[in-house]
Every structure is written in C-alpha cells, then in structure tokens.
N, C-alpha and C positions, 0 to 999 in steps of 0.2 A: 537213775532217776534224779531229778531236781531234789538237792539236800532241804532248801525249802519248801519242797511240798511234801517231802518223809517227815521233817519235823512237824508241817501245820497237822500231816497226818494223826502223827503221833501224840501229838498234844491233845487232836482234837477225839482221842480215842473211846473216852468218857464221856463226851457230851458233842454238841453241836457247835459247826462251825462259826464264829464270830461274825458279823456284817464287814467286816474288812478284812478279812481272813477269808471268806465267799468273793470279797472284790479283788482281791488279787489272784486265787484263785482261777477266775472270770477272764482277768485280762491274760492269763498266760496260755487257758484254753482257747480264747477268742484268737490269740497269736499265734496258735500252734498250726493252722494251717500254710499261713506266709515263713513260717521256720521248716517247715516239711519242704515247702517247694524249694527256699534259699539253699536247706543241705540236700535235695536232688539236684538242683543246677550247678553247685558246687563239684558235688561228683560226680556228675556227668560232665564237665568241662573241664574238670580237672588238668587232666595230658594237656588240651586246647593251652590254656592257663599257663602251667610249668613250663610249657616248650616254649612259649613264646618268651617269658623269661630267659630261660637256657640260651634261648638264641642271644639274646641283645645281654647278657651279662658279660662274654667275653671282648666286647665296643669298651667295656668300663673298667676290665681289670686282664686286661693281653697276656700280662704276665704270672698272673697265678696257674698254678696248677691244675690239669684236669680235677686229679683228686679233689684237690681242697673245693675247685667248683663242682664237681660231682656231688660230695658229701654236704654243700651249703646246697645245695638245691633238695639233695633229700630230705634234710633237716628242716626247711623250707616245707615242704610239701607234707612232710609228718604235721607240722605246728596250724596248716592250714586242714588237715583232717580232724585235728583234736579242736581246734577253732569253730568247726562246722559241727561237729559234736556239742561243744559248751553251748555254742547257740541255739541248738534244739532244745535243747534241754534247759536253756537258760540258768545255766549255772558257771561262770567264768573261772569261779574256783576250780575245775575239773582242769582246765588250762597249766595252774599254778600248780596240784601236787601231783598232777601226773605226767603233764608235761615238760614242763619249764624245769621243776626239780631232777630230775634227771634229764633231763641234754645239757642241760647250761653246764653239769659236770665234764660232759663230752667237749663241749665247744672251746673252753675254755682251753684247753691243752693244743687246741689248733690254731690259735691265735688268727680268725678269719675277720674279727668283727667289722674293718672297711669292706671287706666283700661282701655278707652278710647285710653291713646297715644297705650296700646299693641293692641287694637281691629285695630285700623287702620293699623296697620303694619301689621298684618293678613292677613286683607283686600289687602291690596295694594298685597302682598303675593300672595292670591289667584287669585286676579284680572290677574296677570303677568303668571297665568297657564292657565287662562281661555280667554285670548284675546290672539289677536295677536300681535306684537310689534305696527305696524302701529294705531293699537286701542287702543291701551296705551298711543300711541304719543296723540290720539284726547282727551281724557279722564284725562289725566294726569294734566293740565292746574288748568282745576274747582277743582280737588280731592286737588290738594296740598292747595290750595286755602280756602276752607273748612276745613281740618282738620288743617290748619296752624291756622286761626282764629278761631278755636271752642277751639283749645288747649289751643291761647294766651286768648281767656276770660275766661276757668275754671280759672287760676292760679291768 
C-alpha cells in the first residue's frame, strides 16, 4: 500500500479526515483507474517491450557479452516491474528500498554502466511507442528514478 495513505490512515485513526487530506486522497482514487490500465498494458507488452530492446542493443555494444547483455536486460526488466508497481500505487519510494538498493550492489561488480545507460534509452524509447502520453506521465516518476540511481552507483 501507499506509505501515504497508511499514514494519513493512521493519523486520521481518531478523528476525521482533514479537507486536504480528503483532496489528495481524492486525486489518487480519481487516478487509480489510468494506473490500473498503464500497469496492465505494461504487463501485457511487456516480452513486446524487452524483445524489441534485446534486439537493437547488440547495433550499440557488438562486443559485449551475451551474459552481461543477458543480465542488463533482466535487470532492465525487474526495474520496469517494480517501476509499474510504484506507479500503481504511487509511491516511488517502493523503487528506492526495494529496488535500487539491492541491484545497484549487483551491478556494480559487473561494471555494465555504458551498456546499461544505452539499454535504458531503448527502453524509455520503446516505452514512448507503446504507451500513451498520459501513461508515460504515471510511469515516468519511478523509471527516471531508477535508472538515475542504478547509473549513479555503477560509476
């Protein structure tokens, strides 16, 4: 669950909710139907999504490794499920201590980060053929989020 809405919860355990405490509230229930369709279309095009990456990433780095491209694309594809996750639930924090905090220990011992910054730009790439604007708006938040912090701890 959204950590801000356990705590408005929780605060408002004893009495009624505040008039701006109901308006945000409001706006996250009002958006929860456009975050239900962005993480079904997500997960439903997911493979669609990654393959088309997979394919045009070896154009940009010939010489890497299956592996290392193997494991940057899965890593890839975990940071876009837990991205579509935080968006639901609009909470980008979920990104930072569940995500990002354990890979970036992984990643860093692979020393991928050029293969990596081009996989995301791919991604982000494909994402922009495969959503709609307004599903980029919800999605965009967590994604920069992630690939900003997995980049800064390869390096």
């Amino acid at each position: 669950m959204n950590t801000d809405l356990e705590t408005l919860f929780a605060e408002a355990e004893n009495r009624y909710l505040k008039p701006e405490e109901l308006k945000g509230l409001t706006e996250y229930v009002e958006s929860l139907p456009q975050r239900l369709e962005t993480y079904s279309q997500i997960r439903e095009k997911e493979v669609e999504i990654m393959q088309a990456v997979a394919d045009q990433l070896p154009q940009y780095f010939p010489n890497s490794s299956v592996e290392d491209m193997e494991r940057s694309i899965k890593n890839a594809m975990l940071m876009l499920r837990y991205c579509a996750m935080a968006m639901l639930i609009n909470n980008d924090k979920l990104v930072q201590d569940r995500f990002v905090d354990w890979l970036s220990q992984s990643m860093a011992m692979y020393e991928t980060q050029d293969l990596d910054k081009a996989l995301y730009k791919l991604l982000n790439q494909q994402l922009m053929k495969s959503l709609k604007p307004e599903q980029i708006k919800l999605i965009k938040s967590p994604l920069i989020l992630a690939q900003t912090q997995l980049l800064k701890s390869e390096s």
